[in-house]
DSSP file (Angstrom, degrees, kcal/mol; ACC not computed):
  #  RESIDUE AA STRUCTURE BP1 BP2  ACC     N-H-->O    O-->H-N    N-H-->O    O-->H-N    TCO  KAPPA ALPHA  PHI   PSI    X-CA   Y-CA   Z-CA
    1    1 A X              0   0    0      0, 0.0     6,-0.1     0, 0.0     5,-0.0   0.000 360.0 360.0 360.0 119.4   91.0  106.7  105.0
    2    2 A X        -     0   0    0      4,-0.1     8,-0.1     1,-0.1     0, 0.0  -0.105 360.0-109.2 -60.4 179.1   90.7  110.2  104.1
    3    3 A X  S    S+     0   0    0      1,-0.2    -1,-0.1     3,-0.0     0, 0.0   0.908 124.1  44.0 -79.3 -34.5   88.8  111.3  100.7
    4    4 A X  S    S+     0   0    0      2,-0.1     2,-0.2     1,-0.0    -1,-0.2   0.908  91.9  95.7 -41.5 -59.3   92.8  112.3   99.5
    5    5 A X        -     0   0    0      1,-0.2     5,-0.1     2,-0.1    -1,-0.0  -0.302  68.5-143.7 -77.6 100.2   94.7  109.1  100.8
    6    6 A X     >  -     0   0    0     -2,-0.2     4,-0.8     1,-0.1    -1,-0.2   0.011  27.1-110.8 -28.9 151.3   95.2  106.4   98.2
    7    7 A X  H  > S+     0   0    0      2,-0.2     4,-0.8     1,-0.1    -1,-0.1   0.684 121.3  61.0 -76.4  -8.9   94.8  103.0   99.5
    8    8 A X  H  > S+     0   0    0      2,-0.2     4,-1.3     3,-0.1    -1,-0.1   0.802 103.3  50.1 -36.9 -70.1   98.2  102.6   99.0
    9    9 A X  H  > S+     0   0    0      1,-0.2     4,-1.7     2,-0.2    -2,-0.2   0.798 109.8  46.5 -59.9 -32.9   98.9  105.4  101.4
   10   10 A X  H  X S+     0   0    0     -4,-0.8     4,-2.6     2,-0.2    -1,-0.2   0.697 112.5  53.6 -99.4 -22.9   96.9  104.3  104.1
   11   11 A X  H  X S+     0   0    0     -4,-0.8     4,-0.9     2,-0.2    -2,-0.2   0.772 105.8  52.9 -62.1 -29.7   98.5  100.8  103.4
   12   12 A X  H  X S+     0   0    0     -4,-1.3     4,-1.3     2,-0.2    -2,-0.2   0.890 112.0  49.0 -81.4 -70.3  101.9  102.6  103.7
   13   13 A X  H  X S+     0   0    0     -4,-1.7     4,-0.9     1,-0.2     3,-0.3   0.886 110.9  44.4 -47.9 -56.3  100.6  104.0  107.3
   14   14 A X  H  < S+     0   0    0     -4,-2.6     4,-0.4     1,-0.3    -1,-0.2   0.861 105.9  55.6 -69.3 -27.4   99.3  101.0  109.0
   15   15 A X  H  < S+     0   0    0     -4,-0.9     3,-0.4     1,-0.2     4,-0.3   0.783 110.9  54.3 -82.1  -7.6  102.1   98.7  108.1
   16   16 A X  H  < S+     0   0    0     -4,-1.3     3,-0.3    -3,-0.3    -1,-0.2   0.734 103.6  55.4 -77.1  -7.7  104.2  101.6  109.9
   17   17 A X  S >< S+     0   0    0     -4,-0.9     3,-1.1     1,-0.2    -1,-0.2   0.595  79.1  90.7 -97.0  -0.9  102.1  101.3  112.7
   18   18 A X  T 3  S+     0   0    0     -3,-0.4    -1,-0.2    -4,-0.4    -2,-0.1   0.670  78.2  69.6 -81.6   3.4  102.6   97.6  113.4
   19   19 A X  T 3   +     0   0    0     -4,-0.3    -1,-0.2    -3,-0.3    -2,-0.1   0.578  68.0 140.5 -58.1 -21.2  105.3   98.4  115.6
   20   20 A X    <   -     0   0    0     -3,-1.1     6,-0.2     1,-0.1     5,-0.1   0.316  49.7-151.1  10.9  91.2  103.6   99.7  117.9
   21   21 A X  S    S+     0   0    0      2,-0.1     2,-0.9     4,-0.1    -1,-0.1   0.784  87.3  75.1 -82.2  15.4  104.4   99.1  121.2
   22   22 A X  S >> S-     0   0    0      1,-0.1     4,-1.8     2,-0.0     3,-0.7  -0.936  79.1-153.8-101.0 110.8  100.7   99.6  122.7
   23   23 A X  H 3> S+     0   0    0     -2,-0.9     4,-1.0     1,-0.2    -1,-0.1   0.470  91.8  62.8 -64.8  -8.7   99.7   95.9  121.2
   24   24 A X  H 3> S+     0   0    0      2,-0.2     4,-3.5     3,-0.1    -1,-0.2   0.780 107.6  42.1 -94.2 -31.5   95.9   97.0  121.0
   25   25 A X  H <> S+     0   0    0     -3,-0.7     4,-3.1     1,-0.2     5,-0.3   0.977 114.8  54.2 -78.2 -54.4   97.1   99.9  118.3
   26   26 A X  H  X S+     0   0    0     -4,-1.8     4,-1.0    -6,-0.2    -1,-0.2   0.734 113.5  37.1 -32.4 -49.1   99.2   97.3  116.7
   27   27 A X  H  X S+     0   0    0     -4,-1.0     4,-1.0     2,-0.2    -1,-0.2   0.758 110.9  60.7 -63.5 -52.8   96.5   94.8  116.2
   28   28 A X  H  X S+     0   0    0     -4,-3.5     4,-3.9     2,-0.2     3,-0.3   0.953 107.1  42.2 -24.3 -76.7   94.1   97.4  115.4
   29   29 A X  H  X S+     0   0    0     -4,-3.1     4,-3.1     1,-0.3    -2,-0.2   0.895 114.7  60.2 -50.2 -49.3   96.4   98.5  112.3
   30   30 A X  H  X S+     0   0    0     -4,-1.0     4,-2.1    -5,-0.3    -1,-0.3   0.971 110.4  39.3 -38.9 -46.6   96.7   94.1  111.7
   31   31 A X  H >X S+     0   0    0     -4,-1.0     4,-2.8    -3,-0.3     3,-1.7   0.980 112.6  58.1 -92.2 -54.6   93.1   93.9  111.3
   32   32 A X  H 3X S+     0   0    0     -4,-3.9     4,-1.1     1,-0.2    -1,-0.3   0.830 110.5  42.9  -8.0 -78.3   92.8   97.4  109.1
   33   33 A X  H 3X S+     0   0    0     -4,-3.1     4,-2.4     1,-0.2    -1,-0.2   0.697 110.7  56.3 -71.6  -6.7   95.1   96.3  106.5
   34   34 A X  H <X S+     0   0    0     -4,-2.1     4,-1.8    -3,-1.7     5,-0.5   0.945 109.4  44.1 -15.0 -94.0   93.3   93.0  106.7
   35   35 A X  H >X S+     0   0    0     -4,-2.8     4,-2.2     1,-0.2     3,-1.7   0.886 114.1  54.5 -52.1 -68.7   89.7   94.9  105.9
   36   36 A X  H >X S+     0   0    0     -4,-1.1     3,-1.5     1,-0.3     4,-1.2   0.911 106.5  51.2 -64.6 -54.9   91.7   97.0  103.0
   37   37 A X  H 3<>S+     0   0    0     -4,-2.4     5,-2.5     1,-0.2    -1,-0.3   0.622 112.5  41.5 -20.7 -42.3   92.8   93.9  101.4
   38   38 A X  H X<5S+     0   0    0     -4,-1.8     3,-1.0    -3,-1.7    -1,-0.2   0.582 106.0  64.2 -83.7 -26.8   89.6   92.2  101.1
   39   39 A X  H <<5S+     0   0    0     -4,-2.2    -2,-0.2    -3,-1.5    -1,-0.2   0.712 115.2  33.3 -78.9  -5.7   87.8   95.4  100.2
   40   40 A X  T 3<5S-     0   0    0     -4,-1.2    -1,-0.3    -5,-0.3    -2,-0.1  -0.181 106.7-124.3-133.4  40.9   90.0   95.3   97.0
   41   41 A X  T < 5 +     0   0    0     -3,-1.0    -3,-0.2     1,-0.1    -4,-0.1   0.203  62.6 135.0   0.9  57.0   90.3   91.6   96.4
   42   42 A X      < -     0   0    0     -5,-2.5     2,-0.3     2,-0.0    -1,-0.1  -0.257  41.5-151.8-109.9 170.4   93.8   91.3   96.4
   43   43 A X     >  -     0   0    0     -2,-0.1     4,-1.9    -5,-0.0     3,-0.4  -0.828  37.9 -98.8-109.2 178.6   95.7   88.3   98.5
   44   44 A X  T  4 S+     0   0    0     -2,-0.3     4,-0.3     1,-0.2    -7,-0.0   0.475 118.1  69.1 -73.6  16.0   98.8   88.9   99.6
   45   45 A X  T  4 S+     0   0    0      2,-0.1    -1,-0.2     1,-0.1     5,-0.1   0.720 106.7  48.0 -90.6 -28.3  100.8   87.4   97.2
   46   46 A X  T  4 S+     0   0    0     -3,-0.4    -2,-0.2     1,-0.1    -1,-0.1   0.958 109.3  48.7 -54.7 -66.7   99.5   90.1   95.0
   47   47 A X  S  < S+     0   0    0     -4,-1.9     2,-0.2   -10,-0.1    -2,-0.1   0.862 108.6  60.1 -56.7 -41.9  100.1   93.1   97.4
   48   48 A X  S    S-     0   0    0     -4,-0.3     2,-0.4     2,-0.0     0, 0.0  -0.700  81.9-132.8 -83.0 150.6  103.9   92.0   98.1
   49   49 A X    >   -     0   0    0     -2,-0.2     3,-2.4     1,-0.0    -3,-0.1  -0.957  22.2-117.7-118.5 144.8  106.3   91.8   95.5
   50   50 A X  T 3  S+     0   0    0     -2,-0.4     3,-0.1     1,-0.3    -2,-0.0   0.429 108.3  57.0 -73.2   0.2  108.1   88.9   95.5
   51   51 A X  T >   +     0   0    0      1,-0.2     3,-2.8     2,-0.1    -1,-0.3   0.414  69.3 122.1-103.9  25.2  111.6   90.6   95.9
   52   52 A X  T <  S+     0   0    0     -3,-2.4    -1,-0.2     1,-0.3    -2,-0.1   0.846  77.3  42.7 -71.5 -44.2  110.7   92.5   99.4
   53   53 A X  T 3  S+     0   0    0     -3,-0.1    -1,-0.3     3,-0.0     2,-0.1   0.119  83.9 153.6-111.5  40.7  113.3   91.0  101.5
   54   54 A X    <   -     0   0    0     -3,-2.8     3,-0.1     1,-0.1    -3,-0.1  -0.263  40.1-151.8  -8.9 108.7  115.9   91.2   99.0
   55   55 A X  S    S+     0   0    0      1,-0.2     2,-2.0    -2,-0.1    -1,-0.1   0.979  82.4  58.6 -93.7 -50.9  119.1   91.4  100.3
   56   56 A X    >   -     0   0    0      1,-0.2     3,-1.2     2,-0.1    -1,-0.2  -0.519  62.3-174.7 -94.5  83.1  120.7   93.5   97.4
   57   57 A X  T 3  S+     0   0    0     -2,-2.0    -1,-0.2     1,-0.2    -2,-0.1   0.583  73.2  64.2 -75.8  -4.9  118.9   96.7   97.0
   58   58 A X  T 3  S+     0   0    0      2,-0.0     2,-0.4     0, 0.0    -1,-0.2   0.804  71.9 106.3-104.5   0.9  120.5   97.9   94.2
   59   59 A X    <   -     0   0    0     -3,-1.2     2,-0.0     4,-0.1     5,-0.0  -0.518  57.9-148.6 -64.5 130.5  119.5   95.3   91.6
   60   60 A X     >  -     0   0    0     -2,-0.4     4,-0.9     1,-0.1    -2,-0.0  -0.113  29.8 -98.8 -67.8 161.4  116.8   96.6   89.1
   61   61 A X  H  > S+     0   0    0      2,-0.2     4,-1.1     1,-0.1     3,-0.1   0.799 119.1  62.8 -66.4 -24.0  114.3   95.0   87.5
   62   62 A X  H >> S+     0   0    0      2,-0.2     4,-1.4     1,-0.2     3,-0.6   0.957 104.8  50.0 -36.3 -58.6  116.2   94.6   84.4
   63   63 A X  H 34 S+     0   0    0      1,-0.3    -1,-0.2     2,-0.2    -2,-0.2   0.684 108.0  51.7 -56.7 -26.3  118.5   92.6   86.3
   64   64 A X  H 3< S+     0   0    0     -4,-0.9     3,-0.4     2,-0.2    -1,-0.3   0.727 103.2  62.8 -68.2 -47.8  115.9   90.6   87.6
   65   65 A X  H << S+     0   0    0     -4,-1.1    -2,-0.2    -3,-0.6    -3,-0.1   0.861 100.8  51.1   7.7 -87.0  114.5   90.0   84.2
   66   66 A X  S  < S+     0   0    0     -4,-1.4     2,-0.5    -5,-0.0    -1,-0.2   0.060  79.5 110.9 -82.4   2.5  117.1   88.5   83.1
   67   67 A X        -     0   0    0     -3,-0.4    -3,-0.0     1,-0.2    -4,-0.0  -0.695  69.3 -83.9 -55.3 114.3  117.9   86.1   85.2
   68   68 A X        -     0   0    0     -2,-0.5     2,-0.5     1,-0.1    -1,-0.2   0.406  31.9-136.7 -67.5-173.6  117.5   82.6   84.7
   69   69 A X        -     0   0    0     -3,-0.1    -1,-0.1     3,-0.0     5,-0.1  -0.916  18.4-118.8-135.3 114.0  114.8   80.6   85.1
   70   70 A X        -     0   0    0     -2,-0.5     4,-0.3     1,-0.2     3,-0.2  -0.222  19.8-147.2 -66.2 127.1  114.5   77.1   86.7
   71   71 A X  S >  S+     0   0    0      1,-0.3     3,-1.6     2,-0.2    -1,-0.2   0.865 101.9  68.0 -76.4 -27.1  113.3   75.0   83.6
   72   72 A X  T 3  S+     0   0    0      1,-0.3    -1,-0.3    44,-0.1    -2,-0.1   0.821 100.0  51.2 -63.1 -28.9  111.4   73.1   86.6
   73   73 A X  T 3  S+     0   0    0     -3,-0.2    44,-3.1    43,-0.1    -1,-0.3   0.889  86.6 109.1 -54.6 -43.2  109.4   76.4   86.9
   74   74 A X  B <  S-A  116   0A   0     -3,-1.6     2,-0.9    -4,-0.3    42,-0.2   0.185  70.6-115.8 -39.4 129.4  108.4   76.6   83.5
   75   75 A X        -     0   0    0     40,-4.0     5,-0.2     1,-0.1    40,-0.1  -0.615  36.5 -97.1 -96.5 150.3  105.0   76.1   82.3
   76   76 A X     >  -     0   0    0     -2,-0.9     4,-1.3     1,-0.1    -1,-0.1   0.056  22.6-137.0 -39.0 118.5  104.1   73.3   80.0
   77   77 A X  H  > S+     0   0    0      1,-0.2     4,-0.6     2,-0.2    -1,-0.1   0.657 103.7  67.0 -54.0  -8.1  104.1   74.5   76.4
   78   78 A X  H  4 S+     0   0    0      1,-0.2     4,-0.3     2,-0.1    -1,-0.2   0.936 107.5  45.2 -90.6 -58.0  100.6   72.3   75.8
   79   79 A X  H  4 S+     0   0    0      1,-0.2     3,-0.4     2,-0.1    -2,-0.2   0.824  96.8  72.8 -55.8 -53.9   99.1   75.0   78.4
   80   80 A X  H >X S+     0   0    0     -4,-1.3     3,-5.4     1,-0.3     4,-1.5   0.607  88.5  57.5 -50.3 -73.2  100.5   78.5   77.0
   81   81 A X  H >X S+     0   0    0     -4,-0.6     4,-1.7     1,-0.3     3,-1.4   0.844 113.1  44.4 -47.0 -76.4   98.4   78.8   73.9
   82   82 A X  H 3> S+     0   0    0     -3,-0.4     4,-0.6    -4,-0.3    -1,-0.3   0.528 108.2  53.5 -34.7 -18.5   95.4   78.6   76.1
   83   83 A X  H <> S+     0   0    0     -3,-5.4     4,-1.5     2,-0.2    -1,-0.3   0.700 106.2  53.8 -91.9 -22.1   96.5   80.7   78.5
   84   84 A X  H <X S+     0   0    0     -4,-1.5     4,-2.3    -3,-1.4    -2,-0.2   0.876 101.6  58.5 -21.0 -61.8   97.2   83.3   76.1
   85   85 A X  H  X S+     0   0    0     -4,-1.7     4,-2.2     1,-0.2    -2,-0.2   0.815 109.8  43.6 -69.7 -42.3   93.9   83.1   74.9
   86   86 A X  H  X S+     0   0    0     -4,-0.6     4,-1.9    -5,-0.3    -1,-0.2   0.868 108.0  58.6 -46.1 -58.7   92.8   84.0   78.6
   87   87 A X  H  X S+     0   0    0     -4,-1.5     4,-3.1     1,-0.2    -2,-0.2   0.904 109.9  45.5 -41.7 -58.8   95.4   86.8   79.0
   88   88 A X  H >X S+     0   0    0     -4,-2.3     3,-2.3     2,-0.2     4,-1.5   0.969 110.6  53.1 -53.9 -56.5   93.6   88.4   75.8
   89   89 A X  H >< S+     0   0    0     -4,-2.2     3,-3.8     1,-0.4     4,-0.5   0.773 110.1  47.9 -58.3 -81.2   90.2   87.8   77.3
   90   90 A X  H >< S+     0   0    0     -4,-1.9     3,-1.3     1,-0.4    -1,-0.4   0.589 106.1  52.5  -2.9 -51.3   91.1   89.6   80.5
   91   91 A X  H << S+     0   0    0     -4,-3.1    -1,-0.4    -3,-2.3    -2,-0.3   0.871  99.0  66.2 -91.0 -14.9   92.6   92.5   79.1
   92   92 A X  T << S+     0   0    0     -3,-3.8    -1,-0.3    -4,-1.5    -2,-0.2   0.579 101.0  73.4 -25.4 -15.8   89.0   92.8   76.9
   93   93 A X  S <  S-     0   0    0     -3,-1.3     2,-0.9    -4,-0.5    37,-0.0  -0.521 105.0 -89.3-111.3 167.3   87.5   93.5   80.7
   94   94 A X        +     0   0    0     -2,-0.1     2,-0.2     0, 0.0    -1,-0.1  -0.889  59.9 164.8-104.1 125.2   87.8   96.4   82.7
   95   95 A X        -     0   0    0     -2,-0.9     5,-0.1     1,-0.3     0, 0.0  -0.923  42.6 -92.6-120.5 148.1   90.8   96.0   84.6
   96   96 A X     >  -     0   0    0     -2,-0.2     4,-1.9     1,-0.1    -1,-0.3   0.261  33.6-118.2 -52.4 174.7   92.9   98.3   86.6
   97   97 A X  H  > S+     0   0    0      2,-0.2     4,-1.3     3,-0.1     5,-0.3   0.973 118.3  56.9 -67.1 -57.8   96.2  100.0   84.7
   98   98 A X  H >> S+     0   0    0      2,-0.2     4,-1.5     1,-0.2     3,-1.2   0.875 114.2  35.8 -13.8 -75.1   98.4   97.9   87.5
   99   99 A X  H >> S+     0   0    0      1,-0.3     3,-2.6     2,-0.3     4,-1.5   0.894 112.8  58.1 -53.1 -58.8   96.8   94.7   86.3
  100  100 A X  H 3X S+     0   0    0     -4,-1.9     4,-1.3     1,-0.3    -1,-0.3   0.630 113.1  40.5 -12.2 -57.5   96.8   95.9   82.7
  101  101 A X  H << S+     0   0    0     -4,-1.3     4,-0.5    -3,-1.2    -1,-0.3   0.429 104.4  62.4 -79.2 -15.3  100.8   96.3   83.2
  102  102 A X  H XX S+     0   0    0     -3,-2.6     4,-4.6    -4,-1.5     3,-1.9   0.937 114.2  43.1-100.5 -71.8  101.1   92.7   85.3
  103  103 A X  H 3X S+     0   0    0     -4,-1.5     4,-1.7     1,-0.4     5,-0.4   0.857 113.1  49.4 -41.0 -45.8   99.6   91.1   81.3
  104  104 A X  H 3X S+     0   0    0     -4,-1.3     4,-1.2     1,-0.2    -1,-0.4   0.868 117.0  37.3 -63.3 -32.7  101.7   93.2   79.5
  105  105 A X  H <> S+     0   0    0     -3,-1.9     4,-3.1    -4,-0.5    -2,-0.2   0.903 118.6  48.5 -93.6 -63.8  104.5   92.1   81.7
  106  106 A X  H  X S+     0   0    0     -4,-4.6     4,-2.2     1,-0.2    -2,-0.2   0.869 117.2  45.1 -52.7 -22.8  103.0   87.9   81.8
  107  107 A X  H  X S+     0   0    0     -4,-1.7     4,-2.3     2,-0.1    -2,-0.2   0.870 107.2  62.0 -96.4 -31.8  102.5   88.1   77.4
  108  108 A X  H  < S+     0   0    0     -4,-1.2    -2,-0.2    -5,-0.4    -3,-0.1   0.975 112.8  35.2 -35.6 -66.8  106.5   89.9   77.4
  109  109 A X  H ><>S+     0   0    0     -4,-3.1     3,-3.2     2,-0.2     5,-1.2   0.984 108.6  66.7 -75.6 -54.7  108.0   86.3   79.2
  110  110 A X  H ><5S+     0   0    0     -4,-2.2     3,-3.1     4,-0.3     4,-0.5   0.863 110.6  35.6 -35.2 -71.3  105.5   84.2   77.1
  111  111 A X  T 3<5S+     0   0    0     -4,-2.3    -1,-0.2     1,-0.3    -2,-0.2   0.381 111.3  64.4 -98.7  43.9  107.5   85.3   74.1
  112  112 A X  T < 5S-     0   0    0     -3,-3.2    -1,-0.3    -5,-0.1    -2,-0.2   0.396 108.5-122.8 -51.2 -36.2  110.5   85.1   76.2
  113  113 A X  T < 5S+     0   0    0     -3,-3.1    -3,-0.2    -4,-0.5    -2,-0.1   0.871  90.5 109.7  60.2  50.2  110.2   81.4   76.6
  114  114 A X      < +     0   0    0     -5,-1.2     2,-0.7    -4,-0.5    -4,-0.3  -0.085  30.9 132.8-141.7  53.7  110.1   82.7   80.5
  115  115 A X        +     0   0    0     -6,-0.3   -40,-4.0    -5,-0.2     2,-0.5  -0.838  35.5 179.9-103.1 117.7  106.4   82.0   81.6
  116  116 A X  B  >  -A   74   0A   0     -2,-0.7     4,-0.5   -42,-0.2     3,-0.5  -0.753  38.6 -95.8-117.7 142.7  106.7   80.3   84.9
  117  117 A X  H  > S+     0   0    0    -44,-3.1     4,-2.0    -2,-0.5   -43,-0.1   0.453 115.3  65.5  36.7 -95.1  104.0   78.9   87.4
  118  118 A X  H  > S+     0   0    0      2,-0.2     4,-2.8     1,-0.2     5,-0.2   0.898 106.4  43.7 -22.5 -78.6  103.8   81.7   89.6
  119  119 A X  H  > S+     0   0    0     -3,-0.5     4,-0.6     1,-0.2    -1,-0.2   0.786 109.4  55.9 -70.5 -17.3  102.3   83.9   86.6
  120  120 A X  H  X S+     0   0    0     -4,-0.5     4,-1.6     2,-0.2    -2,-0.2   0.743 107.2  51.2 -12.6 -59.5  100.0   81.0   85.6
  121  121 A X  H  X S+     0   0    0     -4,-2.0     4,-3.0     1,-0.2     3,-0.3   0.992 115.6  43.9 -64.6 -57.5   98.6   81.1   89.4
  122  122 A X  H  X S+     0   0    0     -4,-2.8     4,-1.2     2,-0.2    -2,-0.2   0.762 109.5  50.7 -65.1 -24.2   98.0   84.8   89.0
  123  123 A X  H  X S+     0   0    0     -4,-0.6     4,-4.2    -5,-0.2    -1,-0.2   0.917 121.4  38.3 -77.6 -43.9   96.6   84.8   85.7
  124  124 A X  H  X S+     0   0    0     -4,-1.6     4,-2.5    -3,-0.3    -2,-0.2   0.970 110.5  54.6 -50.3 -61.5   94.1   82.0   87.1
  125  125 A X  H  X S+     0   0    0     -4,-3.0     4,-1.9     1,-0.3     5,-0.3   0.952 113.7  44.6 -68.9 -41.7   93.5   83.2   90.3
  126  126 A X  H >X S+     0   0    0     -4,-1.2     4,-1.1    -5,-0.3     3,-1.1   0.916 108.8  54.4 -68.3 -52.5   92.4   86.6   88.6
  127  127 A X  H >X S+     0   0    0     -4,-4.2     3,-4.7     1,-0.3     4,-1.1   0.932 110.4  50.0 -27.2 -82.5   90.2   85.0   85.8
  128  128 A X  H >< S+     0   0    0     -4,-2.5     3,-1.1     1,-0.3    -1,-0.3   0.760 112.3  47.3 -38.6 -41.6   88.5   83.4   88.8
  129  129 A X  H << S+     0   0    0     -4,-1.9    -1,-0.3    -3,-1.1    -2,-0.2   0.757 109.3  50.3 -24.7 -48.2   88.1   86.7   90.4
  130  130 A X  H << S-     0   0    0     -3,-4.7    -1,-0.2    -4,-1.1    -2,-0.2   0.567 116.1-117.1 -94.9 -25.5   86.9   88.3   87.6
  131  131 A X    <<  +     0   0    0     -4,-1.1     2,-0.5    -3,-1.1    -3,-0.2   0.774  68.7 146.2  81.8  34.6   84.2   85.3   87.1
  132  132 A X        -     0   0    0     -8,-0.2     2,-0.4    -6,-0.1    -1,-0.4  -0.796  50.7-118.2-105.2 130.0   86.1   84.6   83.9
  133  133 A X        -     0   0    0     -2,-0.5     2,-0.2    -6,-0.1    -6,-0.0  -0.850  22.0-135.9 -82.1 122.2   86.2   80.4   82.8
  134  134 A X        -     0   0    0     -2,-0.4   -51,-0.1     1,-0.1   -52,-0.0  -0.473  19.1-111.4 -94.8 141.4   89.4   79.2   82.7
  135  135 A X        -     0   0    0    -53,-0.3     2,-0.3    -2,-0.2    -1,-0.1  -0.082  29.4-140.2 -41.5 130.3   90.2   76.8   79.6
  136  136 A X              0   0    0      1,-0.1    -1,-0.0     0, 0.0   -54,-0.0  -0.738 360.0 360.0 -94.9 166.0   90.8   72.9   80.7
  137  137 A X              0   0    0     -2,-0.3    -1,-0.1     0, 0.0    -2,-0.1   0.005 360.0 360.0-102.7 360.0   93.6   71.0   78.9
């Protein structure tokens, strides 16, 4: 990666190179975005957003928003307040702007009544990341 090239950019490059037809270049580019992932301790549920193979490329994120939400998703209201409490701690820490914006985003649907699962596992998995302890129930 050049001194310019976001990681982003270079992320951008390699998944264009896994077409490849030379399988060695291909692989190469596999194991790269591999190595950047881990050097910035994302998984890939992080790195992907969850609408990438969207069939309907003109829906927004507004629209998206506002879609319902399968109550079966939902997390248990006995959890929330604690996980709040987490949310806060996190954004106390130094965290990227990204992440910053993923809380702002996770405390928006808490007082939505839309906090589901999904962001629950992400809030977690990053505490644990972060070497933060998360509240038991």
């Amino acid at each position: 990666m050049s001194e310019t090239e976001t990681p982003r950019q270079r992320a951008v490059a390699l998944l264009n190179t896994l077409g490849d037809p030379d399988d060695a270049v291909a692989l190469a580019a596999a194991r790269e975005l591999d190595r950047l992932r881990q050097e910035h301790a994302a998984d890939w549920d992080m790195v992907l957003p969850a609408n990438l193979w969207s069939d309907d490329e003109a829906e927004t994120e507004t629209e998206t928003d506002d879609q319902p939400v399968d109550t079966d998703d939902l997390v248990a209201p006995a959890l929330i307040d604690r996980d709040l409490e987490l949310i806060r701690h996190l954004r106390t820490l130094d965290i990227e702007p990204d992440t910053e914006d993923e809380l702002d985003y996770i405390e928006q649907e808490i007082r939505r009544d839309r906090y589901v699962r999904m962001d629950r596992a992400y809030v977690h998995e990053l505490a644990r990341r972060m070497g933060v302890p998360i509240p038991e129930v």
